[in-house]
Residue frames relative to the residue before (quaternion, step in Angstrom):
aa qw qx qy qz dx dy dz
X 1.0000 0.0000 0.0000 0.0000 0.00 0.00 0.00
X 0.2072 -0.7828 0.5840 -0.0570 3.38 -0.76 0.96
X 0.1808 -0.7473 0.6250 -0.1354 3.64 -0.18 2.00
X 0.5075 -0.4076 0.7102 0.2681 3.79 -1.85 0.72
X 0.1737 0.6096 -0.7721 -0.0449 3.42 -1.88 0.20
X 0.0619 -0.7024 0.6935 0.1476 2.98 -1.46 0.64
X 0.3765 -0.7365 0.5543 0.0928 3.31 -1.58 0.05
X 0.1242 0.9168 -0.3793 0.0117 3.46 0.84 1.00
X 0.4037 -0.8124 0.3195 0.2738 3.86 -0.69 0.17
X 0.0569 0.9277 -0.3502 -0.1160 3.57 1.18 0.33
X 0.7375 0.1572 -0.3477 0.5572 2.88 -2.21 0.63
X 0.6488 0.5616 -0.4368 0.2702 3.73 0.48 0.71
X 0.3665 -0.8279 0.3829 0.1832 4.08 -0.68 0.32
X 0.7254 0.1402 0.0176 0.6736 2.69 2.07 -0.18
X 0.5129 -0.6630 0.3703 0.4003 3.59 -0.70 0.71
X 0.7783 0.3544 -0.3012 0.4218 3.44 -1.61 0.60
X 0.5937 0.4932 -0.2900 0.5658 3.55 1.52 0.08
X 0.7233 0.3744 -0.2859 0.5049 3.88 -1.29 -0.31
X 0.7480 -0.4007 0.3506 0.3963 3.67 -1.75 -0.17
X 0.0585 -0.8296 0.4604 0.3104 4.00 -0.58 -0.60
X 0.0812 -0.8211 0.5643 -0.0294 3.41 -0.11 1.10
X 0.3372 -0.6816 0.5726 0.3064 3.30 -1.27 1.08
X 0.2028 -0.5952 0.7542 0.1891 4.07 -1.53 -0.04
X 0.3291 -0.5560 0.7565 -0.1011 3.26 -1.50 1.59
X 0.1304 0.7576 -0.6367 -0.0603 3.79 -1.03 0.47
X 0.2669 -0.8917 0.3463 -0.1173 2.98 -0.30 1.30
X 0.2469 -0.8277 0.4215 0.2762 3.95 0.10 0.96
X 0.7179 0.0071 -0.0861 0.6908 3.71 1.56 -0.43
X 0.5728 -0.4998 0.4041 0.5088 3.98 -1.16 0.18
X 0.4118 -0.6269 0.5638 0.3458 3.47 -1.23 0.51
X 0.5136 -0.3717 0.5158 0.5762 4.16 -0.85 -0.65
X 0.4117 -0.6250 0.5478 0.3740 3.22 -1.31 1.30
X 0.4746 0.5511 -0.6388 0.2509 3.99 -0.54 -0.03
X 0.4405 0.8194 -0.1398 0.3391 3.27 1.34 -0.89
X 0.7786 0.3371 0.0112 0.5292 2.67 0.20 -2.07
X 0.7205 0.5044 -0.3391 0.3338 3.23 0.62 -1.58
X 0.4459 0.5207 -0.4231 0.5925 4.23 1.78 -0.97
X 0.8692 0.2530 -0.4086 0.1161 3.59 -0.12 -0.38
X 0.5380 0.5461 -0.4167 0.4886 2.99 1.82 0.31
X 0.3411 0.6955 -0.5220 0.3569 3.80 1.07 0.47
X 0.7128 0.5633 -0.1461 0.3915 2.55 0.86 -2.27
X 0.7643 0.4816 -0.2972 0.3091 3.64 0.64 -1.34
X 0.0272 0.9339 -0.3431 -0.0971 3.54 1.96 -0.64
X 0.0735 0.6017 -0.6667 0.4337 2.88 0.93 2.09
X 0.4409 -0.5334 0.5713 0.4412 3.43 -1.75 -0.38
X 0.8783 -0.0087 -0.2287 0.4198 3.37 0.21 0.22
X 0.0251 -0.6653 0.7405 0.0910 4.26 -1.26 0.37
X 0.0562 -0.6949 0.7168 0.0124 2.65 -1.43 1.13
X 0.3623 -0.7161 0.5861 0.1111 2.85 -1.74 1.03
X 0.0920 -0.8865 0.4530 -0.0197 3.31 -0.91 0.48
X 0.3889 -0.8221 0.4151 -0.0241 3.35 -0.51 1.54
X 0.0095 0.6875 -0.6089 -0.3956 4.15 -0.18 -0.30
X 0.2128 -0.8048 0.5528 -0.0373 3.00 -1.84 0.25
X 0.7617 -0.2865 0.1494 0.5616 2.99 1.04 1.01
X 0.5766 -0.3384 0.1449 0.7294 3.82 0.21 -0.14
X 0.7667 0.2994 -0.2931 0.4864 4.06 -0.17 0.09
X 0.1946 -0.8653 0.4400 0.1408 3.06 -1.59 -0.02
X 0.4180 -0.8131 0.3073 0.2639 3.44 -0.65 0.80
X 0.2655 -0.7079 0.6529 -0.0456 3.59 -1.08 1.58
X 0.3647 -0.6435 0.6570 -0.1460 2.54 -1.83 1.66
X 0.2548 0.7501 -0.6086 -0.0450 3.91 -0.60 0.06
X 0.1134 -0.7408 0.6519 0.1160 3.14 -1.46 1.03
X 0.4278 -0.6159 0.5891 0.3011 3.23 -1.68 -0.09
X 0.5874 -0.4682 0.3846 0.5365 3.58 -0.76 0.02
X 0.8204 0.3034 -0.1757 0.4516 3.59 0.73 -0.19
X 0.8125 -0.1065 0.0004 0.5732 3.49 0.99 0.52
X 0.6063 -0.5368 0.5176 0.2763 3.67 -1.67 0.39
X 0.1835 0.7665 -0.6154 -0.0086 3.86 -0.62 0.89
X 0.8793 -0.3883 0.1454 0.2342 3.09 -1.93 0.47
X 0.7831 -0.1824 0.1078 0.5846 3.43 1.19 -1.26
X 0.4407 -0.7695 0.4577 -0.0644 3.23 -1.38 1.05
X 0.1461 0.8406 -0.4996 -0.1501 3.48 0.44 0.38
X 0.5923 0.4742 -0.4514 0.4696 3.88 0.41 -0.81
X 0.8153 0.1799 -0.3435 0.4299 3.71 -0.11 -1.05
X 0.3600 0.5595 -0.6062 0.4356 4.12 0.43 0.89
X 0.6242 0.5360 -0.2553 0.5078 3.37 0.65 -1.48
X 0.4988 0.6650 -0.2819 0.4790 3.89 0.84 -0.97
X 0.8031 0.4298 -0.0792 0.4050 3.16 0.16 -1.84
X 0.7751 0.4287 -0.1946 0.4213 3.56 0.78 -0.82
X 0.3671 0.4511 -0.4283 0.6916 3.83 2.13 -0.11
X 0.7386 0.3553 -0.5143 0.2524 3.91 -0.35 -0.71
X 0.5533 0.7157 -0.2346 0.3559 3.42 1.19 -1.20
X 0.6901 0.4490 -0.1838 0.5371 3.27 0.57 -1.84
X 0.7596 0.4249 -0.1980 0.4508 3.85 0.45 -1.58
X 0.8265 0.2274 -0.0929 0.5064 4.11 0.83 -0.36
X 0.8185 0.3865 -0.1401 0.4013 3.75 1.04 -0.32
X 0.7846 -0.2901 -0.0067 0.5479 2.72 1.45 -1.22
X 0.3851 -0.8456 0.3377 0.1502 3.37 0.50 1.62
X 0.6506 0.5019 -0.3887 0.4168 3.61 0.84 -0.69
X 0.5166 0.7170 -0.3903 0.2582 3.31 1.21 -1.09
X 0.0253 0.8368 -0.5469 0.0069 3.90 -0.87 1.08
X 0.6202 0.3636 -0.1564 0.6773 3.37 2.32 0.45
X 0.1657 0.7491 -0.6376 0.0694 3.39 -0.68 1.00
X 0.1718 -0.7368 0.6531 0.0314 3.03 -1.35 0.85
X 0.0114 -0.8719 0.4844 0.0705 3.52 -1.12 1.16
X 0.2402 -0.8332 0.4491 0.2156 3.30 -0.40 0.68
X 0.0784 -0.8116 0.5783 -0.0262 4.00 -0.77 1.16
X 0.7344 -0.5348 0.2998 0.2912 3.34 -1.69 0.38
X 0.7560 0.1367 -0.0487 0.6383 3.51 0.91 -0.42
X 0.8141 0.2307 -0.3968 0.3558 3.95 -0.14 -0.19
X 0.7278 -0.4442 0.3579 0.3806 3.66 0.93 0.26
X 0.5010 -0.6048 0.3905 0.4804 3.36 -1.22 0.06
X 0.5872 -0.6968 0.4119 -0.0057 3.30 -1.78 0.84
X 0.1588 -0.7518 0.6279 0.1234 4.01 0.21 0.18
X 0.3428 0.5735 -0.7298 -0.1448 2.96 -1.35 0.12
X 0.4000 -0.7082 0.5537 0.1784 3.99 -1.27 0.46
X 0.1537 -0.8328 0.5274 0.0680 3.06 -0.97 0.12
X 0.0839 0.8640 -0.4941 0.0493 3.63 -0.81 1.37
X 0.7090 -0.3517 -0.0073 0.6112 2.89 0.19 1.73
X 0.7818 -0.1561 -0.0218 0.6033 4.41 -0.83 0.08
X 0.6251 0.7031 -0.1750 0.2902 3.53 1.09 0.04
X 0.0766 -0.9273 0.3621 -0.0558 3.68 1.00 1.61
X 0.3429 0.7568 -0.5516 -0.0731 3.61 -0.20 0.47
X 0.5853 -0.5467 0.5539 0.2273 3.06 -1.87 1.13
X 0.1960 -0.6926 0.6929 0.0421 3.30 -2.01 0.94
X 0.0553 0.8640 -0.4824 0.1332 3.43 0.13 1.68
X 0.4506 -0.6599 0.4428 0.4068 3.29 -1.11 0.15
X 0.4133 -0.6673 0.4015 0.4719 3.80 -0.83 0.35
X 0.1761 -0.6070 0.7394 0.2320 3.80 -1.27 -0.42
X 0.0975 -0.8348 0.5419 0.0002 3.77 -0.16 1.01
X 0.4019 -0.8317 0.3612 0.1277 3.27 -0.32 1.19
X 0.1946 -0.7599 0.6191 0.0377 3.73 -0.22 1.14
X 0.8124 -0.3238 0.4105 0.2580 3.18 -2.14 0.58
X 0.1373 0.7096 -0.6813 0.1159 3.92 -1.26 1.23
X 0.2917 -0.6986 0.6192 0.2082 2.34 -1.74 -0.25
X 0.3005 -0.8329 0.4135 0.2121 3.18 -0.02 1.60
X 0.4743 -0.4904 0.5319 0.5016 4.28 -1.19 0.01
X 0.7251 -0.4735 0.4008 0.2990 3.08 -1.63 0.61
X 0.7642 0.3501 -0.2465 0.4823 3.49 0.96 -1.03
X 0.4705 0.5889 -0.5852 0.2990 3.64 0.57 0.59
X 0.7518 0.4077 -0.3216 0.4065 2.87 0.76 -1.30
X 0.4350 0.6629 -0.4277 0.4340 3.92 1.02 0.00
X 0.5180 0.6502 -0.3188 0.4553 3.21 1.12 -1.70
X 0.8092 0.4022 -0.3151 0.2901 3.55 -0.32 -1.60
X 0.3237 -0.7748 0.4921 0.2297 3.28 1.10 -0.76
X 0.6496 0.5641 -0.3787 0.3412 4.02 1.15 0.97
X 0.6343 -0.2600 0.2856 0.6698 3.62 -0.25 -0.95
X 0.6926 -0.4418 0.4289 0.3757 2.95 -1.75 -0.48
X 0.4956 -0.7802 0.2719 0.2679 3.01 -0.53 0.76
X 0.4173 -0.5457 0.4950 0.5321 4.41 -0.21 -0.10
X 0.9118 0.0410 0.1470 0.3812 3.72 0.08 -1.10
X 0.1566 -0.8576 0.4840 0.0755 3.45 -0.24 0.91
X 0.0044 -0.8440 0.5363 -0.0038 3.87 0.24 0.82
X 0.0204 0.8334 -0.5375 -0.1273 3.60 -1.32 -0.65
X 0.2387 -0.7568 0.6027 0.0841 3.98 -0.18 1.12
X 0.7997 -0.0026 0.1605 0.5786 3.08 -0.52 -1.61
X 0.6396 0.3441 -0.0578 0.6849 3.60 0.71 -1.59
X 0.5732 -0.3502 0.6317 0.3870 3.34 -2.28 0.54
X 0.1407 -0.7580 0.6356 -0.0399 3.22 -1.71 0.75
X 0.0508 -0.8634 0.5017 0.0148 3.67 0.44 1.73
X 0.0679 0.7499 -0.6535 -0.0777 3.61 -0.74 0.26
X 0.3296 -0.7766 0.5338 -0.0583 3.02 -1.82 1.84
X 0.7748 -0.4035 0.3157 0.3704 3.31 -0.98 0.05
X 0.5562 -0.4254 0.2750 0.6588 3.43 1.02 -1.37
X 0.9092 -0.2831 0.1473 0.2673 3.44 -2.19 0.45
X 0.5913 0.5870 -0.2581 0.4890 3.16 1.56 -0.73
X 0.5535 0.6061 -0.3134 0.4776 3.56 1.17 -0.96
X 0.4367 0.7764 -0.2294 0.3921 3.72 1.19 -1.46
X 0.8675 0.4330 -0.0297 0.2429 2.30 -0.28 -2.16
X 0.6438 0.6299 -0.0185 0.4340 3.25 1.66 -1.42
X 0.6372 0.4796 -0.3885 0.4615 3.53 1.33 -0.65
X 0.2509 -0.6771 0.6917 0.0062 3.14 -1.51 1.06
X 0.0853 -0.8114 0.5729 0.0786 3.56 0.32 1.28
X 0.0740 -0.7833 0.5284 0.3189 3.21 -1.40 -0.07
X 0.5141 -0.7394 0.4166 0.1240 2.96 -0.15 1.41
X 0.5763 0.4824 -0.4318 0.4986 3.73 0.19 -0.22
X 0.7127 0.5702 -0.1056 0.3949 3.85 1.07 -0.82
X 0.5076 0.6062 -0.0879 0.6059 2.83 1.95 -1.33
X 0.7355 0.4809 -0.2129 0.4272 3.34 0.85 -1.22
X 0.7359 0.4363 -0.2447 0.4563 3.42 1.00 -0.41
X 0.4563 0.5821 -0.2825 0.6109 3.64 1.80 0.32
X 0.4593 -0.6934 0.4690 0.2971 3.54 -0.57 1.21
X 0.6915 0.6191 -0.2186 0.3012 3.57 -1.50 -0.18
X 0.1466 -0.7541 0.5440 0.3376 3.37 -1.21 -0.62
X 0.4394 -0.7335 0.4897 0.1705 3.62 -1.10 0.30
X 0.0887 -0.7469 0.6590 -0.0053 3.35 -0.89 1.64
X 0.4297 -0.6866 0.5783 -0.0973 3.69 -1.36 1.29
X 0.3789 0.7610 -0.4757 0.2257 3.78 -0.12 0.66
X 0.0216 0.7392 -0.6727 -0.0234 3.52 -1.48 0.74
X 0.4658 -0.6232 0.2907 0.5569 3.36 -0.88 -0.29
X 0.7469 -0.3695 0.3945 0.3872 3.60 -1.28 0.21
X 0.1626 -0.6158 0.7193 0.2775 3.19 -2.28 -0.26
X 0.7626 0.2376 -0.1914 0.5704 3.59 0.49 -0.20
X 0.8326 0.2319 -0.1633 0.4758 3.23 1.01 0.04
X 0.5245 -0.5758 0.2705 0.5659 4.24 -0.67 0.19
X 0.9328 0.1477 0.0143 0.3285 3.71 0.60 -0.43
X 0.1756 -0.8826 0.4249 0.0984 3.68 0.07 0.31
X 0.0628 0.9059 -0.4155 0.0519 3.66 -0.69 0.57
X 0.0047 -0.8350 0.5175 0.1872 3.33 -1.08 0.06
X 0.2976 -0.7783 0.5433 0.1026 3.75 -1.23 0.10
X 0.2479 -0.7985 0.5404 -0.0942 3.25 -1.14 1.65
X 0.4921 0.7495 -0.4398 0.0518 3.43 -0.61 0.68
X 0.2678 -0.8159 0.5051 0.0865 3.49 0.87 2.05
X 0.6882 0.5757 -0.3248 0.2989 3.39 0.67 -1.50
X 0.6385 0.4124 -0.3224 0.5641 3.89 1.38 -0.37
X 0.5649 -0.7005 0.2569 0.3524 3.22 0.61 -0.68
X 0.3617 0.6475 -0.2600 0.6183 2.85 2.06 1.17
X 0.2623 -0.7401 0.5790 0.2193 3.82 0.52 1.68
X 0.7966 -0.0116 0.1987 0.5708 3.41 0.66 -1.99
X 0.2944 -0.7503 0.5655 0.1748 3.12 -0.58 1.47
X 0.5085 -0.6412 0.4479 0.3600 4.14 -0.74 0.67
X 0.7382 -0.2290 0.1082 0.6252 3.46 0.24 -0.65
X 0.1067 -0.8110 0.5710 0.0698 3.60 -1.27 1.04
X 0.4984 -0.6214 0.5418 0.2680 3.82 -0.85 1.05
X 0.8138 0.3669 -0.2649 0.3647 3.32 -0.11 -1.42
X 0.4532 0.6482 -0.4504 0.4142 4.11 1.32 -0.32
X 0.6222 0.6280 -0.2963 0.3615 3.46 1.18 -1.11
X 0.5519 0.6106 -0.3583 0.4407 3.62 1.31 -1.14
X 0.6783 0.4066 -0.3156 0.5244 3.48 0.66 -0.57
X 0.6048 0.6356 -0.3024 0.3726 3.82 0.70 -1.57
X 0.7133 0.4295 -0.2978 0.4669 3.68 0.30 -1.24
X 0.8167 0.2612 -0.3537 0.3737 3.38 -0.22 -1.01
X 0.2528 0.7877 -0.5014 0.2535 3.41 1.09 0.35
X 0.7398 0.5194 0.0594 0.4236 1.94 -0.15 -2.88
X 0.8161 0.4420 -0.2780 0.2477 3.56 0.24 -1.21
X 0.3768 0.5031 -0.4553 0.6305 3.70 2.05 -0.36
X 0.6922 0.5233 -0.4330 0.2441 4.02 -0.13 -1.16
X 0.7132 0.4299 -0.2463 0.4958 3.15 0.67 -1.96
X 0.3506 -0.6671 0.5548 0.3524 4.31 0.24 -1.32
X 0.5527 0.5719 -0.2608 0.5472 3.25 1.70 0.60
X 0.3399 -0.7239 0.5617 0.2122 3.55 -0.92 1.13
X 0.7530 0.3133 -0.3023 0.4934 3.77 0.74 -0.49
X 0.1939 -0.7726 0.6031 -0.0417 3.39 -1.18 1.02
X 0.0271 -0.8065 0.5794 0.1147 3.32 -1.13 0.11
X 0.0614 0.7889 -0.5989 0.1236 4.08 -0.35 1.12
X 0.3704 -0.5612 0.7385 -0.0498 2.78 -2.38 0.79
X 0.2044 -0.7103 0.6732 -0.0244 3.58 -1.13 1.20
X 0.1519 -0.8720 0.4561 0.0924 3.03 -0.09 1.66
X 0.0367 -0.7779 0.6150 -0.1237 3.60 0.23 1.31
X 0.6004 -0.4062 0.4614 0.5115 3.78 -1.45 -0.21
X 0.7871 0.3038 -0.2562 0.4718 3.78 0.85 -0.68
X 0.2029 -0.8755 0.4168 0.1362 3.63 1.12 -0.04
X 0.5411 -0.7301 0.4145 0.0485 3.49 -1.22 0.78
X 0.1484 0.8744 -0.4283 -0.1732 3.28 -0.79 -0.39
X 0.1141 -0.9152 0.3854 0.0284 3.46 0.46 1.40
X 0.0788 -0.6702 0.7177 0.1718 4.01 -0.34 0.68
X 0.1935 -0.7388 0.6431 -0.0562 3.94 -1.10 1.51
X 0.2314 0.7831 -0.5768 -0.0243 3.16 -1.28 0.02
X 0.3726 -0.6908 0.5581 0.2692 3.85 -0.73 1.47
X 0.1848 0.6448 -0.7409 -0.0339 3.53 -1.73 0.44
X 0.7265 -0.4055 0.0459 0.5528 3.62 0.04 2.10
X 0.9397 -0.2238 -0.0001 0.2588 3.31 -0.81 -0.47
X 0.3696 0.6747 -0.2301 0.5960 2.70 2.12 1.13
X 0.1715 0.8176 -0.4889 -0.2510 3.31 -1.03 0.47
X 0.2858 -0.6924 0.4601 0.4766 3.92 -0.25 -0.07
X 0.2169 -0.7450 0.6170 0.1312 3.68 -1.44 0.36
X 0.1213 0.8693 -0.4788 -0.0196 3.76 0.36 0.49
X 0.1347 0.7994 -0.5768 0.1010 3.56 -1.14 1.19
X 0.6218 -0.5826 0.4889 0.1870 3.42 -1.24 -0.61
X 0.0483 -0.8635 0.4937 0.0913 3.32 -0.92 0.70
X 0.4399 -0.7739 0.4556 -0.0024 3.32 -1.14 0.27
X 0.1059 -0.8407 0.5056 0.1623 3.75 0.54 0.51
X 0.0817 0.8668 -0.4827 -0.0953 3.39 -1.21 0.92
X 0.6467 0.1548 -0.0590 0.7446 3.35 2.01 -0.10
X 0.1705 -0.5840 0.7907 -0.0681 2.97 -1.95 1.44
X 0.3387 0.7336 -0.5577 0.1900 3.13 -0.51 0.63
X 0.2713 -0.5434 0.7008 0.3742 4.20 -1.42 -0.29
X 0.1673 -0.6142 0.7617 0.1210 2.94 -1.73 0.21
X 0.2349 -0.8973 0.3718 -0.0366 3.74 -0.82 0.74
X 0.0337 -0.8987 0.4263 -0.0968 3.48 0.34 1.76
C-alpha cells in the first residue's frame, strides 16, 4: 500500500523553525497498530492522519508512542496540506476527533488559526520530584489543567531549567512551563519524555491552558507568545469564553509516499 506524506513546519515563518508534523491522508482509517508503526517510524512528536467526512474531516494524532486527545501544531499541519494539495479554495475547515470535539481551523491567506477549546488550569499540588525534575527555581505558582502547569518568575527562569528528563519520564502527565515574556505577552515551554517527546518545539494544544491563563493575569483577551524551544515559535492567541483561537504558519518541507 502506498500512502502521500507530508511534512509540514508549523507555527513557523521559515523553514527549520516552528514544530514538524508529518500529515497522512487517508481514504479510510487504517488499524491503529498501523498508524501507531507509522508514527514510530515517522519519530516526530506528532502524525496525523486524516480522513474526509462529509464536508469535514476526521484527524487522528499520534506520538511515537501512542494516540492522544489533541493536537494543535500537527492540525495546523493538516489544514496547509489540505488547503495547499486537496483543496486550495478551501478558507474553512472543520475537523472532527475522538475526544476534543469538532475543530475549525480558518484560513487567511499563509495565515492558519486554530479554534480550540480552553483547559484552564486550576490550583495543585505538584510531587516533589517534578519540580526537581525541571531543574529551576521555585516556582510563583504551581497549577494543572490537562498537563502540570509551572509558572516562573520570568523568561530567564525558562530559559535556565535543565530538566532531567529520564526523571520527568517516570512522573505521570505532561509538563507546561511559562513566564511572562520580553518581546512578547508570555513565554513557554513543554515536556513530555513519558510520550516520547523530551521537548515538544512548539505545542498548540499547551496554549488551551496558556491563554486563559495569561489572559485573567495580563486583563487582556489578545496576547502574543513564543515557545522558547531550540527552534522556537511564535503564536498570536486570543481567548473568546470557552474558546481559544491559536493562529500561525506553515511551511512545507517533504512530499513524499511512504509504503506499508
Amino acid at each position: 500500500m502506498r500512502l502521500p506524506l507530508y511534512q509540514v513546519d508549523a507555527f513557523a515563518d521559515r523553514l527549520f523553525t516552528g514544530n514538524p508534523a508529518a500529515v497522512v491522508p487517508l481514504e479510510q482509517w487504517l488499524p491503529e497498530p498501523l498508524m501507531q508503526s507509522i508514527a514510530m517510524e515517522n519519530n516526530l512528536s506528532e502524525t496525523a492522519f486524516i480522513v474526509r467526512q462529509g464536508q469535514g474531516w476526521g484527524i487522528r494524532w499520534f506520538t511515537p508512542t501512542g494516540e492522544i486527545d489533541l493536537c494543535g501544531h500537527a492540525t495546523l499541519a493538516s489544514a496547509f496540506v489540505i488547503t495547499a494539495f486537496i483543496d486550495p479554495q478551501a478558507t474553512e475547515l472543520l475537523f472532527h476527533t475522538k475526544v476534543a470535539g469538532d475543530l475549525r481551523v480558518s484560513r487567511d491567506g499563509d495565515l492558519y488559526t486554530l479554534d480550540f477549546p480552553t483547559r484552564a488550569p486550576a490550583p495543585a499540588t505538584a510531587p516533589a520530584d517534578l519540580l526537581r525534575a525541571l531543574g529551576g527555581p521555585d516556582p510563583v505558582e504551581v497549577l494543572a489543567a490537562r498537563d502540570w502547569f509551572i509558572v516562573y518568575p520570568d523568561a530567564a527562569a525558562v530559559r535556565g531549567l535543565t530538566p532531567d528528563f529520564a526523571l520527568l519520564s517516570a512522573i505521570a502527565g505532561k509538563v507546561i512551563v511559562t513566564a511572562p515574556g520580553e518581546d512578547v505577552d508570555f513565554v513557554s515551554q513543554f515536556f513530555a519524555p513519558a510520550e516520547g517527546i523530551p521537548e515538544d518545539p512548539v505545542t498548540g494544544s499547551a496554549h488551551c491552558s496558556l491563554i486563559p491563563y495569561w489572559a485573567a493575569r495580563l486583563g487582556r483577551d489578545g496576547l502574543e507568545a513564543r515557545q522558547l524551544s531550540a527552534r522556537g515559535g511564535r503564536l498570536h492567541c486570543r481567548l473568546l469564553g470557552e474558546r481559544v483561537h491559536i493562529a500561525g504558519r506553515g511551511v512545507l518541507y517533504l512530499e513524499g509516499a511512504i509504503h506499508v
